[in-house]
RODO-2510 file (C-alpha; in nm, 4 decimals, decimal comma):
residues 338
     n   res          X          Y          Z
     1     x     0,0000     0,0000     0,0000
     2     x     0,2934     0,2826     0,0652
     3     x     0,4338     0,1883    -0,2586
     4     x     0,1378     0,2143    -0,4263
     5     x     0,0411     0,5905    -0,2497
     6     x     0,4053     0,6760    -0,3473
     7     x     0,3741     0,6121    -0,7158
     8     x     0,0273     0,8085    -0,7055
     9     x     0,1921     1,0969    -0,5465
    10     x     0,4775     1,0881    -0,8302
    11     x     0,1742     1,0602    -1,0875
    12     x     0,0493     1,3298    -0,9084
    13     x     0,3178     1,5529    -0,9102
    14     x     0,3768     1,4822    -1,2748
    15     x     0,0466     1,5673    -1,3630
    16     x     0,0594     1,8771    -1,1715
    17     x     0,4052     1,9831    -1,3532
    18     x     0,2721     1,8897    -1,6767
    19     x    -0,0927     2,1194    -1,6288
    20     x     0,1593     2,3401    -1,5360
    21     x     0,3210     2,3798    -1,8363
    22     x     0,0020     2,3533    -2,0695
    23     x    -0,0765     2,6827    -1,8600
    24     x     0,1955     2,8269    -1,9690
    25     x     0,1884     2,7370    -2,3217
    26     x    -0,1348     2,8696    -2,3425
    27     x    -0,0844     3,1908    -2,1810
    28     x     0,2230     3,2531    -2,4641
    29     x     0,0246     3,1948    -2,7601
    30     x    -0,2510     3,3988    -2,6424
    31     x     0,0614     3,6209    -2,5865
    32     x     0,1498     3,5892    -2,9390
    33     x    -0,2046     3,5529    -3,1199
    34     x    -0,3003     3,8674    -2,9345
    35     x     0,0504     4,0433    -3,0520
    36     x    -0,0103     3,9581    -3,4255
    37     x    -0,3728     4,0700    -3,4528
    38     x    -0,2861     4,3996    -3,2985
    39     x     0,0267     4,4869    -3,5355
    40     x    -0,1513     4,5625    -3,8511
    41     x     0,1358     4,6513    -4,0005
    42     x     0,1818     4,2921    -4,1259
    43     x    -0,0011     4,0845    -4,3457
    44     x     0,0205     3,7075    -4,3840
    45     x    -0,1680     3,4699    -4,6083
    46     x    -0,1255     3,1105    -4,7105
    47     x    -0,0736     2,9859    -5,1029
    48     x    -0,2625     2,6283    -5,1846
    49     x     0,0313     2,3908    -5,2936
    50     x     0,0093     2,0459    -5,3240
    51     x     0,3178     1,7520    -5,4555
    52     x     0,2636     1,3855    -5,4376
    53     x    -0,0455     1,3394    -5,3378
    54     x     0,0031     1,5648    -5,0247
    55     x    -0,1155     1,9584    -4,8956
    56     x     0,1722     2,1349    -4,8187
    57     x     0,1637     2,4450    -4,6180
    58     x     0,3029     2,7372    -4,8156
    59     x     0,2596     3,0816    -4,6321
    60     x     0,3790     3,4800    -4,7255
    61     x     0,4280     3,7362    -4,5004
    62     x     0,4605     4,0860    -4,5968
    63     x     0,4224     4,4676    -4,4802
    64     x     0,0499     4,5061    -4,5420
    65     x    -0,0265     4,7308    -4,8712
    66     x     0,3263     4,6587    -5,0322
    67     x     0,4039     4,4866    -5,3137
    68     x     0,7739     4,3602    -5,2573
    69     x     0,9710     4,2870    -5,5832
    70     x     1,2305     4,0429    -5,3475
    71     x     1,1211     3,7008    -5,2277
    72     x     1,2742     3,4561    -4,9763
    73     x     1,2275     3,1486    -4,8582
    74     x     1,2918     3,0177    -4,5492
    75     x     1,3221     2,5828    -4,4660
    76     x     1,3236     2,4447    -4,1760
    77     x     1,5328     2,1403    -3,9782
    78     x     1,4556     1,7673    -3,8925
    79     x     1,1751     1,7975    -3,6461
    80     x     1,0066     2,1141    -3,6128
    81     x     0,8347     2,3540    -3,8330
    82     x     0,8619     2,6981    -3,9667
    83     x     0,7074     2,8544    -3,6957
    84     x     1,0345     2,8802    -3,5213
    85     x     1,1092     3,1564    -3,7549
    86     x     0,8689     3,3749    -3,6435
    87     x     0,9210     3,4481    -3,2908
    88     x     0,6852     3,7475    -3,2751
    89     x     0,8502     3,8955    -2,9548
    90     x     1,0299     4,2044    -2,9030
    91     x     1,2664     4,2064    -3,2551
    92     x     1,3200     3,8202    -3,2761
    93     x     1,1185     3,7538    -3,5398
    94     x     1,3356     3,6789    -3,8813
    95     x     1,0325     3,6810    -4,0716
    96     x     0,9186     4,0117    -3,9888
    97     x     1,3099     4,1642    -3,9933
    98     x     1,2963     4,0435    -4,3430
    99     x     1,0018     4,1578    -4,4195
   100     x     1,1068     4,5276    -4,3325
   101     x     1,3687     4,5130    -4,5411
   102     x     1,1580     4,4665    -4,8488
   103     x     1,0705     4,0909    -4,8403
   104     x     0,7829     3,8734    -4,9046
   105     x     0,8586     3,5997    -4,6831
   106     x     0,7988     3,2732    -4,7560
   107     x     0,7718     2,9958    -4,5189
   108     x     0,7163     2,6309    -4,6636
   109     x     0,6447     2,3183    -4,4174
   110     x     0,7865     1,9846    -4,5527
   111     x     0,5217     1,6867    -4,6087
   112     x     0,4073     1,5345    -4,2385
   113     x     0,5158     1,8248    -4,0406
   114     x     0,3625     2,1320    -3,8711
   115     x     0,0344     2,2637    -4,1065
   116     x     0,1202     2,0897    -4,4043
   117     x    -0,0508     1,7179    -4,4997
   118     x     0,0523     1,3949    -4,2736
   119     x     0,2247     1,1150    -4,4024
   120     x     0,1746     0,7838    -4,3083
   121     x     0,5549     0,6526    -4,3448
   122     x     0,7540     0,9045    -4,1501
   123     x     1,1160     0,8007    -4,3195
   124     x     0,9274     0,9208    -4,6289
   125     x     1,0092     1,3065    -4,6235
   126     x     1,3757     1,2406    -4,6456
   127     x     1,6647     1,4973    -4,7603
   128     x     1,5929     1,3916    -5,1597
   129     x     1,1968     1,4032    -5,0955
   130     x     1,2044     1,7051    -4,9103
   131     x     1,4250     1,8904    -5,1639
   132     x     1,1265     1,7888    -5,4418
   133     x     0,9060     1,9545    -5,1783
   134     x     1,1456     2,2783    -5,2220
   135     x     1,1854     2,3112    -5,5660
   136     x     0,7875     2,2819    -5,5697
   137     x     0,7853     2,5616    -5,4008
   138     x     1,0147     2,7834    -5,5195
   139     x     0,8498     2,7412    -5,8685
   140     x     0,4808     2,7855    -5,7563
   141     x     0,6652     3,1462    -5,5916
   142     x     0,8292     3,2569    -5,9359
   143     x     0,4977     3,1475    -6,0851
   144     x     0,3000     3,3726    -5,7879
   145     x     0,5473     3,6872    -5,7959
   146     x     0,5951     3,6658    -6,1811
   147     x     0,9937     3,6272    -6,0944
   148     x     1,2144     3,4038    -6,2258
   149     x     1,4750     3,4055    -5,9306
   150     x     1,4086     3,3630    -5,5803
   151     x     1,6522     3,3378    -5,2910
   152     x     1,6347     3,0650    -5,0580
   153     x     1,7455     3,0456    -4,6575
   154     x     1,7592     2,6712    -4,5038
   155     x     1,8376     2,5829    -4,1384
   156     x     2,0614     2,2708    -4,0194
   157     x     1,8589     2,0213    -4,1974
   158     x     1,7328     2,2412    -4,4205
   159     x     2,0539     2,3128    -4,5190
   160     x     2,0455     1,9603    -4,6627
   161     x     1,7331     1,9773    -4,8477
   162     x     1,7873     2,3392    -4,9631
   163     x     2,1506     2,2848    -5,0702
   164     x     2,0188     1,8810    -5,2779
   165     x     1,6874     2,1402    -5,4206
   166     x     1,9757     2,4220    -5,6011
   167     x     2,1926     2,1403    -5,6715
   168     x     1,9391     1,9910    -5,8774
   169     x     1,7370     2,2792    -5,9724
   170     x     1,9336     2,5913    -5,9685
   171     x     1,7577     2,7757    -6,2199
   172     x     1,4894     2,9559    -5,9900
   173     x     1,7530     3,0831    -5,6782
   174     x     1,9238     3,3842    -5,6913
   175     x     2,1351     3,3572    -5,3679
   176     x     2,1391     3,0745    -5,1068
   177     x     2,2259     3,0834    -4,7269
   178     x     2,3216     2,7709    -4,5419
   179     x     2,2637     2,8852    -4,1649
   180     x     2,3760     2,5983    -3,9308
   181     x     2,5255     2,3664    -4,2490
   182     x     2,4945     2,0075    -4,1560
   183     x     2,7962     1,9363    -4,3952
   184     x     2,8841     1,6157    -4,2637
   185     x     2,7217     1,2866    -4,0581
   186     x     2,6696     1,4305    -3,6935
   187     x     2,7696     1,0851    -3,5734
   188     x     2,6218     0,7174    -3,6216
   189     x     2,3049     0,6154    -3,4816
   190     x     2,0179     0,3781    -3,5566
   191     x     1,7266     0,5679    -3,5913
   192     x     1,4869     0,2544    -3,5933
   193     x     1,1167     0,4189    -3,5382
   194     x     0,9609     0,6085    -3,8156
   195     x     0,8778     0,9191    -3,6136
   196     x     0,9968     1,0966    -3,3689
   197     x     0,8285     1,1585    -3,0111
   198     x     0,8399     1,5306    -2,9441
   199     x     0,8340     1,6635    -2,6220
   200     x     0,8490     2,0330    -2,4786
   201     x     1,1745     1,9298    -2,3006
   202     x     1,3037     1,8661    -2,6783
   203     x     1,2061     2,1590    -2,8206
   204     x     1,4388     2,3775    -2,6115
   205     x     1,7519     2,1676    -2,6471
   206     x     1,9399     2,3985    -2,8698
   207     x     1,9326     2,6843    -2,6077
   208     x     2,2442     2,7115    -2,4336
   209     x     2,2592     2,6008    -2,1079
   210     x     2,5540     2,6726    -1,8129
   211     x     2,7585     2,4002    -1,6431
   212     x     2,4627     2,2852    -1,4089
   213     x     2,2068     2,2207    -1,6471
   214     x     2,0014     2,5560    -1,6343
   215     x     1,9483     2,7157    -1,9038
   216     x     2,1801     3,0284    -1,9817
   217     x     1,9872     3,3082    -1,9526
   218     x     2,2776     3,5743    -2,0583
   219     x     2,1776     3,3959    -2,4185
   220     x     1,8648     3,3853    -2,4579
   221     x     1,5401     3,5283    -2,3082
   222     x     1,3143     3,3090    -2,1174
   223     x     0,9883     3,4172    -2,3130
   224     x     1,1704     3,3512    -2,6604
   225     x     1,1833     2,9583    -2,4395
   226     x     0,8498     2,9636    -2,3854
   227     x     0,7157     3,1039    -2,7244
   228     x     0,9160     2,8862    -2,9373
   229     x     0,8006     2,5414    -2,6906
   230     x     0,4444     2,6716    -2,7443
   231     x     0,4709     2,6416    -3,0480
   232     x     0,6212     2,3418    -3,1212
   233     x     0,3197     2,2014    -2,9011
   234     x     0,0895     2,4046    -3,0793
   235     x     0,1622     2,3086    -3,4355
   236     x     0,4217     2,0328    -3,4570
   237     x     0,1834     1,8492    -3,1532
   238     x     0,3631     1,4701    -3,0638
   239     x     0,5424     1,3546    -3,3584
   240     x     0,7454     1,4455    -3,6596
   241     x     0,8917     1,2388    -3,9344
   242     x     1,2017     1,0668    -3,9116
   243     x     1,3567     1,0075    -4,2505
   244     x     1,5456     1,3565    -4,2503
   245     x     1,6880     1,2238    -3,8790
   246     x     1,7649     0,8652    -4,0405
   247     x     1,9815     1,0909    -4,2910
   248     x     2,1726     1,2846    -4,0482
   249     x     2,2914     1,0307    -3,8022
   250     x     2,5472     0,8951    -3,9649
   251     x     2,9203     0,8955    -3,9164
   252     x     3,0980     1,1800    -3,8976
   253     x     3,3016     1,1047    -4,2231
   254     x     2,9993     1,1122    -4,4218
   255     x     2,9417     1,3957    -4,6703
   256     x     2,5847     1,5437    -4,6681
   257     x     2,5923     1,8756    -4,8550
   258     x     2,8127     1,8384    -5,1845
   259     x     2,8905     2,1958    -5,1711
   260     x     3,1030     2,1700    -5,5351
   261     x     2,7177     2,1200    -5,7064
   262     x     2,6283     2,4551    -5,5989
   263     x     2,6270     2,7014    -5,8352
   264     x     2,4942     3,0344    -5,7124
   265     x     2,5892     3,2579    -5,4430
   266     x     2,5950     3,1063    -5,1011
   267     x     2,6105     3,2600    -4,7254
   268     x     2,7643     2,9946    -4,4263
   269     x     2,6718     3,1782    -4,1227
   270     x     2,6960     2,9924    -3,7931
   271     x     2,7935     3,0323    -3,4504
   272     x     3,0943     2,8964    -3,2937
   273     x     2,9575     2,6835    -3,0243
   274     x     2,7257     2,4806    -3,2511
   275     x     2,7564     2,1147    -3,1083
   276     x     2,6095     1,9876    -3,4131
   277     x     2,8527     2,1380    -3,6867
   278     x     3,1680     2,0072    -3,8540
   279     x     3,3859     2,3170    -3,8063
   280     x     3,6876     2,2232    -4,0410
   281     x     3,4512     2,2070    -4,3136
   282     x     3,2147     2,5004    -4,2295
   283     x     3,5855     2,7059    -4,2417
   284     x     3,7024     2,5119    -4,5745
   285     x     3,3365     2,6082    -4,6954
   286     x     3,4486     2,8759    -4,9385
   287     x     3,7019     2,6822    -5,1294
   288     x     3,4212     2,4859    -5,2381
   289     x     3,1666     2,7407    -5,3150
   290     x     3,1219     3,0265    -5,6512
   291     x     3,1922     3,3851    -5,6458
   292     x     2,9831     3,6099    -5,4389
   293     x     2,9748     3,3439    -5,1515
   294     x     3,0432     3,4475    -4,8007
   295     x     3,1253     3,2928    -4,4505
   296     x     2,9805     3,4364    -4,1422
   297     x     3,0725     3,2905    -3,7802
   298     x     2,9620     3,4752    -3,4989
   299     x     3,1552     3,4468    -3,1851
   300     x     2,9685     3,2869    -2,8635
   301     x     2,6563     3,1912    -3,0875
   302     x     2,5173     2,8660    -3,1087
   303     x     2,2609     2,6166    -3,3187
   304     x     1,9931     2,8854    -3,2403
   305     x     2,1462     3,2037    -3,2957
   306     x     1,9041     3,3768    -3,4991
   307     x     1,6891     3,3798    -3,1501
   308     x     1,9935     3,4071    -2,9090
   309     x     1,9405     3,7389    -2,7045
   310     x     2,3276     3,8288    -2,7545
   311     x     2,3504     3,7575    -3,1219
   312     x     2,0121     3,7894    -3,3053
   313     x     2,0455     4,1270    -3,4619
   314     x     2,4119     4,0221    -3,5478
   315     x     2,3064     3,7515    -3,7109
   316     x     1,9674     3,9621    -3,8725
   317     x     2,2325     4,1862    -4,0320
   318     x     2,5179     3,9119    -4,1573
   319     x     2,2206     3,7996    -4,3185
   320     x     2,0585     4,0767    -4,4523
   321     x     2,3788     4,2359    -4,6018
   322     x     2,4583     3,9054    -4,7445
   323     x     2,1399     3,9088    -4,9674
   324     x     2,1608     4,2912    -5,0028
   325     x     2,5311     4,2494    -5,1589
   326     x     2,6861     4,4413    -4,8900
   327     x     2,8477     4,1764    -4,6944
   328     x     3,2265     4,1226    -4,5498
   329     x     3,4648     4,0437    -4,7880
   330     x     3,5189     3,6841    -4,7380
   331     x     3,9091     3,7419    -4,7142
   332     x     3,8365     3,9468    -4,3937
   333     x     3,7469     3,5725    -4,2124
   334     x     3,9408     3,5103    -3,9336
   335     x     4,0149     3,1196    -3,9117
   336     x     4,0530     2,9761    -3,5888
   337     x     4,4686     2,8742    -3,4857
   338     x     4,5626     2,5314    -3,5218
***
């Protein structure tokens, strides 16, 4: 009998935790709902696209009552969607910085995750599938904007799929950034299930954390936590596909990213404390790459720099003068000692 009241009062507790943190999650995208329907300033509306068989969720953001002549479009990594890049809190959103600069940004979610249609085999979207996904994009945007060039952002394993898409189909992308590159196997592991079980503990393992375990709070902003965790919950929910995973954990010797097929310009921009990153070839990147192509390492940064309290307008403008054609020379990049 005591062993079976103390399991009810760990139940208990756990219960109690998790309501806890449903509270919260709530509370931040009624935070954020409330945010976006009061800044009219920004419009954003979603494009029907379908490939294979499946819905995919194409959306544009824009300053309302512009018409930009510039389009981007951003890809997200192996397990959660592209609401990460629009952290509509104090000036973290990318989407929005991008969008006052003269964007329409686009946003695309691969096949099984976030708004776009499920998929019943999760090793399915892989790196090849996903770049089809891409490059289905990127022409329904030309078609949309009545462009014939586009430029085109992806992030760690979107790196992969963006970087296979202008390999393959280079014809629509004006300039390229590879933010995070997975250039290499980030080390061997079976990956045996066919999705992945996502958790809020997951979702924030790219924040920095100190030498006890807490999270580091001189790099990032508790609320950016909470907002991005709310919405993995809210539109990634339990599960996510696995075949981009199945790609990426493999040995470290491994190429992923054949950076020799890519033909247009192309921004690396990382930070230095990235544990998933090969740094010897993110810093060998540009012997590999065409003219125009830039490297970009921010000091201190990490996988999630682009919503790192320190580095986030750092890395807004790296970016931005990259695709404006105003960036460092590439010479000026300082390689670390031996």
């Amino acid at each position: 009998m005591k062993r079976y009241g103390r399991m009810n009062m760990k139940k208990t507790a756990w219960l109690l935790a998790m309501a806890m943190c449903l509270l919260v999650a709530m509370s931040a995208m009624a935070c954020a709902e409330a945010a976006l329907l009061s800044d009219a300033s920004f419009t954003c509306e979603a494009l029907p696209l379908e490939r294979a068989g499946i819905s995919l969720h194409l959306d544009r953001t824009i300053i309302e009552g512009t018409a930009p002549d510039r389009n981007i479009l951003l890809i997200h990594g192996v397990t959660y969607s592209t609401h990460e890049f629009d952290i509509y809190y104090e000036d973290y959103s990318l989407v929005r910085a991008l969008a006052r600069e003269g964007y329409a940004v686009w946003r695309l979610d691969i096949a099984g995750y976030g708004q776009s249609g499920a998929v019943e085999d999760g090793f399915l979207p892989d790196s090849d599938y996903a770049a089809e996904d891409i490059n289905a994009a990127v022409n329904r945007i030309c078609e949309f904007a009545g462009q014939d060039r586009i430029d085109l952002l992806g992030w760690s394993w979107g790196t992969v799929t963006t970087s296979r898409c202008v390999a393959k189909y280079p014809e629509h992308i004006g300039r390229l950034v590879l933010y995070a590159p997975i250039l290499s196997g980030i080390g061997a592991h079976e990956v045996a299930e066919p999705f992945h079980h996502n958790t809020w503990e997951h979702a924030a393992d790219d924040f920095q954390r100190t030498e006890t375990g807490a999270f580091n709070y001189d790099t990032v902003d508790p609320i950016v936590i909470e907002m991005l965790c709310s919405g993995a919950w809210h539109y990634d929910r339990e599960s996510s596909p696995n075949g981009g995973r199945r790609d990426i954990c493999v040995d470290e010797s491994r190429q992923l990213i054949d950076l020799e097929k890519i033909t247009v310009p192309t921004l690396v921009i990382c930070g230095d404390q990235d544990p998933y990153l090969n740094y010897d070839l993110v810093y060998a990147a540009l012997a590999h790459l065409p003219e125009g192509s830039a490297l970009e390492v921010i000091e201190g940064a990490s996988h999630v720099a682009f919503i790192e309290k320190p580095f986030h307008k750092d890395f807004q403008e790296r970016l931005i003068g990259f695709l404006d054609g105003t960036e460092a020379d590439a010479a000026d990049i300082l390689l670390p000692a031996a």
